[in-house]
C-alpha positions in Angstrom: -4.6 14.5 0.9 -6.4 17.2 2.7 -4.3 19.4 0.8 -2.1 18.6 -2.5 0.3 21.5 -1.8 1.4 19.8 1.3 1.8 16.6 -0.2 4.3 18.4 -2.5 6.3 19.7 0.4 6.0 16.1 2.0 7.7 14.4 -0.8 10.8 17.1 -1.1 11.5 15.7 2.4 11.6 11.7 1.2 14.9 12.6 -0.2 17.5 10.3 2.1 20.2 12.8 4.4 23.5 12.1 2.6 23.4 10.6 -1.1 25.6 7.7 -2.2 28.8 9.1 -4.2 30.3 6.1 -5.2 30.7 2.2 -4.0 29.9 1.7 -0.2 32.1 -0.3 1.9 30.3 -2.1 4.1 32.0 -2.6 7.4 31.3 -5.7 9.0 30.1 -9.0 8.0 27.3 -11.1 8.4 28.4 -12.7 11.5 27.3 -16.2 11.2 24.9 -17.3 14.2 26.2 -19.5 17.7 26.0 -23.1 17.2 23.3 -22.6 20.3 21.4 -20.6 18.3 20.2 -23.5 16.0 16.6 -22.3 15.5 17.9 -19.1 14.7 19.6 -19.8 11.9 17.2 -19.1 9.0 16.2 -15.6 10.6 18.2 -13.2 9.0 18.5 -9.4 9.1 17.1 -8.5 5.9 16.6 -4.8 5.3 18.1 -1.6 7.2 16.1 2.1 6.9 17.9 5.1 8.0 16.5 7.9 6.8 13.2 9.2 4.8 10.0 8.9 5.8 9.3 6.0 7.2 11.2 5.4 10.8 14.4 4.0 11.2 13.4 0.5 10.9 14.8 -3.0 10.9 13.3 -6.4 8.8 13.5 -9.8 9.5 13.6 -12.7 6.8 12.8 -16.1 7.6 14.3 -18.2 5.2 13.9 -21.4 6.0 10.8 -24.3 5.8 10.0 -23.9 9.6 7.7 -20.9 11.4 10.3 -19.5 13.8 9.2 -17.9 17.3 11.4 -14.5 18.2 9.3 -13.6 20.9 11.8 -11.6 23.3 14.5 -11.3 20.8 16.8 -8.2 20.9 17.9 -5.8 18.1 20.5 -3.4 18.9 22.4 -0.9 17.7 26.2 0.0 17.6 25.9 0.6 21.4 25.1 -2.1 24.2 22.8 0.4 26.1 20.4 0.5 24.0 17.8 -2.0 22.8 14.1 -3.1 21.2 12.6 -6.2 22.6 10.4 -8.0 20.4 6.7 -8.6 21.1 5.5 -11.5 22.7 3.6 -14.0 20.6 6.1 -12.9 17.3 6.3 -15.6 15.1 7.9 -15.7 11.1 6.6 -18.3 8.9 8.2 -19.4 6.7 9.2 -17.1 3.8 7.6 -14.4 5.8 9.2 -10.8 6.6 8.5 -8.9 9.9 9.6 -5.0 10.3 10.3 -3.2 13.1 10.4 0.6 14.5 13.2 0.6 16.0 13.3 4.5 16.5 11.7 5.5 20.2 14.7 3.1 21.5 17.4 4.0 19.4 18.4 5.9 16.3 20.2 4.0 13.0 22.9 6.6 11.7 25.2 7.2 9.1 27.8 4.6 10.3 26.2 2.3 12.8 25.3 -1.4 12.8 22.0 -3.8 13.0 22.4 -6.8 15.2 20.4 -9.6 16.3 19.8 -11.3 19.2 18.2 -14.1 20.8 15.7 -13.5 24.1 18.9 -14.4 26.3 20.8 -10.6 24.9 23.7 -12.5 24.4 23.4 -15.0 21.6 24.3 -12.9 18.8 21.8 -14.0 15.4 22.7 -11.9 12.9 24.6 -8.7 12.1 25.0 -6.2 9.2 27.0 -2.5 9.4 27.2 0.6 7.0 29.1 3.4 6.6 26.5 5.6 4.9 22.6 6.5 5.1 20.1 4.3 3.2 19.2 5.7 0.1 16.7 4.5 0.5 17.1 1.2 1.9 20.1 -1.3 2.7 18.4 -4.4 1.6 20.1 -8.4 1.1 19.7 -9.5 -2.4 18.4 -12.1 -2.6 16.2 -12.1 0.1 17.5 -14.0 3.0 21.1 -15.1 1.4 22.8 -12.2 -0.6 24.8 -9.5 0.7 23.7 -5.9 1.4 23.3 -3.3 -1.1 21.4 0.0 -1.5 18.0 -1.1 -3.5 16.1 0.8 -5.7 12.7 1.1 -3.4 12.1 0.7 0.2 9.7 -2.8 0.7 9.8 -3.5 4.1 7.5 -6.6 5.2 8.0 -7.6 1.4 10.4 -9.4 -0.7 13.7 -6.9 -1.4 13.6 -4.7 -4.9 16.6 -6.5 -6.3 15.7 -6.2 -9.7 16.2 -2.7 -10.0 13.5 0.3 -10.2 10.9 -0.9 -12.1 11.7 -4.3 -11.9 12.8 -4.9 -15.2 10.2 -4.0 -17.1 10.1 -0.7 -19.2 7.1 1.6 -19.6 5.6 1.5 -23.1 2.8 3.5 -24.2 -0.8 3.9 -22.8 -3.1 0.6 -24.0 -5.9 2.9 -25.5 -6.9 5.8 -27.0 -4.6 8.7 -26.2 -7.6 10.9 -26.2 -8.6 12.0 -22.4 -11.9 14.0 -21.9 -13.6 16.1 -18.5 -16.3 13.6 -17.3 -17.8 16.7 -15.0 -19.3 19.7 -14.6 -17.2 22.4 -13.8 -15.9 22.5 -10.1 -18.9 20.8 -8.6 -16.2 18.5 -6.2 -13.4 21.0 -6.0 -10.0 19.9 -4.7 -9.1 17.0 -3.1 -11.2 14.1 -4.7 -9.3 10.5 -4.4 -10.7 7.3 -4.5 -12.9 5.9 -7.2 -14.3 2.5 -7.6 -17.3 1.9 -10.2 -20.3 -0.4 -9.3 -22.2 -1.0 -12.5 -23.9 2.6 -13.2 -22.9 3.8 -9.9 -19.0 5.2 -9.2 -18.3 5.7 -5.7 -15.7 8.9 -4.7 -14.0 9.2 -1.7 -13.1 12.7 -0.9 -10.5 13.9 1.7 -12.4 15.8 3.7 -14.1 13.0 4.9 -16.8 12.5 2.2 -17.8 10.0 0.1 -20.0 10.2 -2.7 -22.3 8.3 -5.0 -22.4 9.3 -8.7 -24.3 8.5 -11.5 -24.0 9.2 -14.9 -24.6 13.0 -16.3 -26.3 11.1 -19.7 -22.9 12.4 -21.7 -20.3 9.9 -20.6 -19.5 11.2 -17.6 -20.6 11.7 -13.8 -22.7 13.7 -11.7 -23.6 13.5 -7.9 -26.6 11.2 -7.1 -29.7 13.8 -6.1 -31.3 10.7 -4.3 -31.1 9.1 -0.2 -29.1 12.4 0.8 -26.1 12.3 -1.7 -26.9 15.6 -3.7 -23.4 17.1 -1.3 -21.8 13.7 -0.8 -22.4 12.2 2.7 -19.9 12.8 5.7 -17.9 10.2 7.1 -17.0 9.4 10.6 -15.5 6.9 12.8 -17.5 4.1 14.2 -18.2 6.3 17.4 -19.4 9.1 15.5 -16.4 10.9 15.8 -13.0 12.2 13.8 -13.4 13.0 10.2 -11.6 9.8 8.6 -9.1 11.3 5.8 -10.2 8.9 3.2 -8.1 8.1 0.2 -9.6 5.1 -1.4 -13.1 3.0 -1.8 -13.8 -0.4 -3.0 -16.7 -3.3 -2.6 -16.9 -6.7 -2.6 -17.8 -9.0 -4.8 -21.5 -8.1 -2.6 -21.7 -5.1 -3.7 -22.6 -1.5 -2.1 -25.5 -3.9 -0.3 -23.1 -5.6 2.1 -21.0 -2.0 2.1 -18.9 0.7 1.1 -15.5 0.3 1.7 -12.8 2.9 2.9 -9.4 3.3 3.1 -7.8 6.0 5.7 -4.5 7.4 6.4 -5.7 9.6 9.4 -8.3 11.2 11.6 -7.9 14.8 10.0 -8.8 16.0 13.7 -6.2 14.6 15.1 -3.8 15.5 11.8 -0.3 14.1 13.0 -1.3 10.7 13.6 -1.4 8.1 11.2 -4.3 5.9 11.8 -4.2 3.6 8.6 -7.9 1.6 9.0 -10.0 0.2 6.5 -14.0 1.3 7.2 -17.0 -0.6 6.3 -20.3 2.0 6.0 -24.0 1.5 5.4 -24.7 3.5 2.5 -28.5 1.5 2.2 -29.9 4.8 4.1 -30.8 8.2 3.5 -28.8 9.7 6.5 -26.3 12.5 5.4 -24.0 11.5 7.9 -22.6 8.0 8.1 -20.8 6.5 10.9 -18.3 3.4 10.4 -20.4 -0.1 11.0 -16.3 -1.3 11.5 -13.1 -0.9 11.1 -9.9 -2.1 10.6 -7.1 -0.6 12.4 -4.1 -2.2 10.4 -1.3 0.7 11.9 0.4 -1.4 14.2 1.1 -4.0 11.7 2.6 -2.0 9.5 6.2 0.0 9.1 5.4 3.8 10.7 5.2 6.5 7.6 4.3 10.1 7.4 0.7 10.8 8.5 -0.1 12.2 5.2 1.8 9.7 3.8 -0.1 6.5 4.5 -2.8 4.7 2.7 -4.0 5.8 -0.3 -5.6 3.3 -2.3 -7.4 0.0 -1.4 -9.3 -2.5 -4.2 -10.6 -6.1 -3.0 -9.8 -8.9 -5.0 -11.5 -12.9 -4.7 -10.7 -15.2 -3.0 -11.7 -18.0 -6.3 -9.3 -15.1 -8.4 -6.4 -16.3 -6.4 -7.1 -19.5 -6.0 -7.3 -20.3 -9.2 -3.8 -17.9 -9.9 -2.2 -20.6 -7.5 -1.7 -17.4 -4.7 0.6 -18.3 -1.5 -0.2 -16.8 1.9 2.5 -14.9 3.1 1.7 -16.0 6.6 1.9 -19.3 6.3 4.3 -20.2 3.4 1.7 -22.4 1.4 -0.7 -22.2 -1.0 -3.9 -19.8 0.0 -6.5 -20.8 2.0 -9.6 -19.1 2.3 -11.0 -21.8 4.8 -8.2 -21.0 7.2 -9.4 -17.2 8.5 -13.1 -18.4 9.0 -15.7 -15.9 8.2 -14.3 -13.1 6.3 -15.9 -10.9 3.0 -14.9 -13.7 0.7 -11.7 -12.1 -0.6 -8.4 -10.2 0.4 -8.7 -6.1 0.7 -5.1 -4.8 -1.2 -3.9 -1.4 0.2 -1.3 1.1 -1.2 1.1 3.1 0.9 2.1 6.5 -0.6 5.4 7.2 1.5 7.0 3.4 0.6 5.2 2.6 -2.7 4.0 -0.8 -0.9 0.9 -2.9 -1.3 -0.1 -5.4 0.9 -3.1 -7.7 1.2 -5.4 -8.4 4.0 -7.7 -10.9 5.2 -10.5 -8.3 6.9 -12.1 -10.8 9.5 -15.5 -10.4 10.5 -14.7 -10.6 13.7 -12.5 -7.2 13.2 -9.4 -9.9 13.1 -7.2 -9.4 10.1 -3.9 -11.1 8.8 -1.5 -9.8 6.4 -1.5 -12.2 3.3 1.0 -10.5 1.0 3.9 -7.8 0.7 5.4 -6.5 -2.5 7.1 -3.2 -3.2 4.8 -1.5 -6.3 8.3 -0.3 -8.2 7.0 3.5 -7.7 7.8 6.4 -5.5 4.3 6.1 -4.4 0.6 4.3 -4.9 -2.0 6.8 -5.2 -4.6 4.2 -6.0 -5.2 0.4 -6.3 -7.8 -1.5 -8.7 -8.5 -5.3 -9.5 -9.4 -5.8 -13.1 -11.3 -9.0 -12.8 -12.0 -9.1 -17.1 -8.2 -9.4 -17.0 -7.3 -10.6 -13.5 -4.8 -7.9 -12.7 -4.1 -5.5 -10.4 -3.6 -1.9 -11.2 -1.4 0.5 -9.3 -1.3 4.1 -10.1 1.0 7.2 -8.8 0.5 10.7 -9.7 2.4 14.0 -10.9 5.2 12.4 -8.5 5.9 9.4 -11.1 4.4 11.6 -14.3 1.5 9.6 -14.0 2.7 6.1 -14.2 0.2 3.1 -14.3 1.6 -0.5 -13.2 -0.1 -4.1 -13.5 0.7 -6.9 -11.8 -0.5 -10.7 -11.9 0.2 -13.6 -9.9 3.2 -15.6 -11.1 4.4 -18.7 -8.9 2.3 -17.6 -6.4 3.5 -13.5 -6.0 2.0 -10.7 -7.4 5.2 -9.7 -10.2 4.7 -6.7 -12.4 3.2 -7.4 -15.7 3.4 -4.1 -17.3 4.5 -0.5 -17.0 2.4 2.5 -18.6 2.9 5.6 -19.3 -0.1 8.1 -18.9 -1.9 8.6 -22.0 -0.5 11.4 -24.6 -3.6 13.3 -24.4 -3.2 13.7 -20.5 -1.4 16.4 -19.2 0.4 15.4 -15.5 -2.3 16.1 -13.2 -2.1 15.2 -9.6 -4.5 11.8 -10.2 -5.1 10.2 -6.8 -7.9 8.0 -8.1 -8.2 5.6 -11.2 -11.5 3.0 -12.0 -11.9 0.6 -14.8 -15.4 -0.1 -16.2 -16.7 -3.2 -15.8 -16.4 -6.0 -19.2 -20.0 -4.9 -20.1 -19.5 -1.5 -21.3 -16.5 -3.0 -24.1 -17.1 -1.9 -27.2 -15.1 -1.7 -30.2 -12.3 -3.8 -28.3 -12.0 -1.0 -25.6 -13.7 0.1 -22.4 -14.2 3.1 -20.2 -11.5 4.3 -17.3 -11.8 7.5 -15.2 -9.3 9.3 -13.0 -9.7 12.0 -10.0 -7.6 15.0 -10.4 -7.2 15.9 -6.5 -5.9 19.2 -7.4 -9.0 20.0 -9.7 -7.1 21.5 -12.5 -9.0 23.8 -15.0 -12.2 23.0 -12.7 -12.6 19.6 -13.3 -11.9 16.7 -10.8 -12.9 13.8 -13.5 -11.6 12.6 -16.6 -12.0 9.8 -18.8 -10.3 7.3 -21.1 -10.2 3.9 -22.1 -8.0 1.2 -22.3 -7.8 -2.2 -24.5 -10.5 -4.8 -23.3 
């Protein structure tokens, strides 16, 4: 965030308009489909959002064995004069989940109704009604078959949070020392520092104000900027037409390295403040330039549910394609098992990104083409994600909130071909709840003693320091 006192404010508004007080009636019932309708009949309405901060929104599930085409398809409202027609060229595989803005045509109230139709307006699909706002979400458990309930998290475009918050699994204590340490100099980033990956002796920061920075270690365990190529102040980001000043959150590489580039996540062009523009960039950090303009980028917002624009991505780790092979991983978009083969020339892996208003992760196939399919959708359990990171030493996936969730830590591994969560932590006892937007594991070849380095970045700079360090198990 370009400013963790606004964040603040931005969360007191997630809180949904009226609060559930007791068991909800829900008004009308899944209205089975027209015999007409027969290829129809495995789409089902599948999660309802009407209030917070992501848009009133509608999801559809397609539960069946067969990709489904709802090209044209209708979703109304309570009222007939009102409608959203879907895209052209929509299609559900099977098992996958599709939502939709409904807002700019009409708004989802307190008491109102969701309906499906087909392309003809008259063929109803599907229907679900409420007599109460979403708190956060009306979602179907299961997915696809159940009836309506209010969840625990919103997940739309990923399977329902029928398990309850948390999914299950309790947090237990921190797996390492409860020590924490400052692994800087006094305020030489100042506020606002996000993202960190590390690269062997290299760890990469991404900074809000458009900056990213390579750092090196200070020869006491900790970090200081690089004095070499330009990166003594960090070097300034823009978009690939040298313009905007991305509002980066998160930075990763591939399993190339800084060579082939330096990965950034984006919620927003902080000149153009109110929009979200969530993009993953690709730089050249090879130079000595002190300015860096994007050699690509991503532009994933239309294929994503709308959110605050300071409440959009905020993390982003790359993970192997062989790592989910081998973890027997299933496309989302197709159903089956995943296929590297079948998106062509891509960075040899799938980019994860975190979403701070929904707590969602979702993986993409970045094409080298600037193509990119969605591969996976799962809710993280938290309010929020303030930062993703692939373990590879332990092939899991770390997701990480702030002061929000008192520092909670979550990992999660692939099990029958989803990512499920594998364990909840709390923040280590030496740690006080700072405002942690950035968390990085050392690589296997700094273990020793049956434990390994892991830094975090404090974005609000408490006490004048912006980097800390642990360690965890190995």
């Amino acid at each position: 965030m370009t400013d963790s006192r606004v964040r603040r404010w931005h969360r007191s508004l997630r809180r949904p308009l009226l609060a559930v007080a007791g068991p909800v009636l829900v008004l009308g019932a899944l209205t089975a489909p027209a015999a007409s309708a027969a290829p129809a009949d495995d789409v089902r309405i599948n999660e309802v959002v009407t209030t917070g901060d992501v848009n009133d929104s509608i999801e559809l599930y397609n539960k069946g064995t067969a990709a489904v085409d709802v090209s044209g398809w209708i979703l109304k409202d309570d009222d007939n004069g009102s409608k959203y027609k879907i895209a052209s060229g929509t299609t559900l595989a099977p098992g996958a989940f599709r939502a939709f803005d409904v807002h700019d045509e009409f708004g989802l109230g307190s008491e109102d109704e969701a309906r499906l139709y087909l392309a003809n307006g008259s063929t109803l699909v599907d229907s679900f009604s409420w007599d109460d706002h979403s708190d956060p979400s009306w979602s179907r458990c299961p997915d696809g078959t159940g009836s309506f309930r209010q969840a625990s998290a919103l997940t739309l475009g990923g399977p329902n949070a029928c398990g309850g918050s948390g999914q299950g699994t309790s947090p237990v204590a921190w797996p390492g020392s409860g020590s924490v340490s400052t692994a800087d100099a006094s305020n030489v980033f100042g506020e606002d520092l996000s993202g960190l990956y590390q690269e062997g002796s290299v760890l990469w920061a991404a900074q809000n104000s458009g900056k990213l920075w390579r750092l090196v270690s200070n020869g006491s365990g900790g970090w200081k900027p690089d004095t070499a190529s330009g990166w003594s102040s960090g070097k300034k980001l823009h978009f690939s037409n040298g313009s905007g000043t991305p509002d980066d959150e998160g930075v990763t590489v591939t399993g190339s390295g800084s060579s082939a580039g330096v990965f950034v996540a984006t919620e927003r062009d902080d000149d153009k403040s109110g929009t979200s523009r969530l993009s993953v960039l690709r730089y050249d950090v090879s130079g000595s330039a002190t300015t860096l303009n994007a050699a690509k980028e991503w532009n994933l917002t239309s294929d994503l549910p709308s959110v605050d624009s300071n409440s959009g991505f905020e993390g982003v780790t790359w993970v192997p394609d062989a790592s989910l092979t081998a973890a027997g991983f299933k496309d989302s978009s197709t159903g089956a098992a995943y296929s590297p083969s079948h998106y062509g020339s891509h960075t040899g892996g799938v980019f994860f990104v975190g979403v701070e208003g929904t707590g969602m992760i979702y993986g993409y196939v970045l094409q080298d083409s600037g193509a990119f399919t969605r591969v996976a959708s799962f809710s993280s359990g938290m309010d929020g994600v303030m930062e993703l990171q692939w373990e590879p030493q332990a092939s899991r996936l770390w997701a990480v909130c702030d002061d929000t969730c008192d520092g909670q830590h979550r990992t999660f591994q692939v099990s029958s071909g989803s990512f499920t969560t594998a364990a909840v932590y709390q923040r280590p006892s030496g740690m006080s709840n700072y405002n942690n937007e950035g968390f990085s594991v050392a690589p296997a070849t700094e273990c020793s003693g049956g434990s390994k380095p892991v830094y975090w970045s404090d974005d609000s700079n408490d006490g004048g320091h912006a980097l800390r360090k642990g360690s965890i198990s190995c």
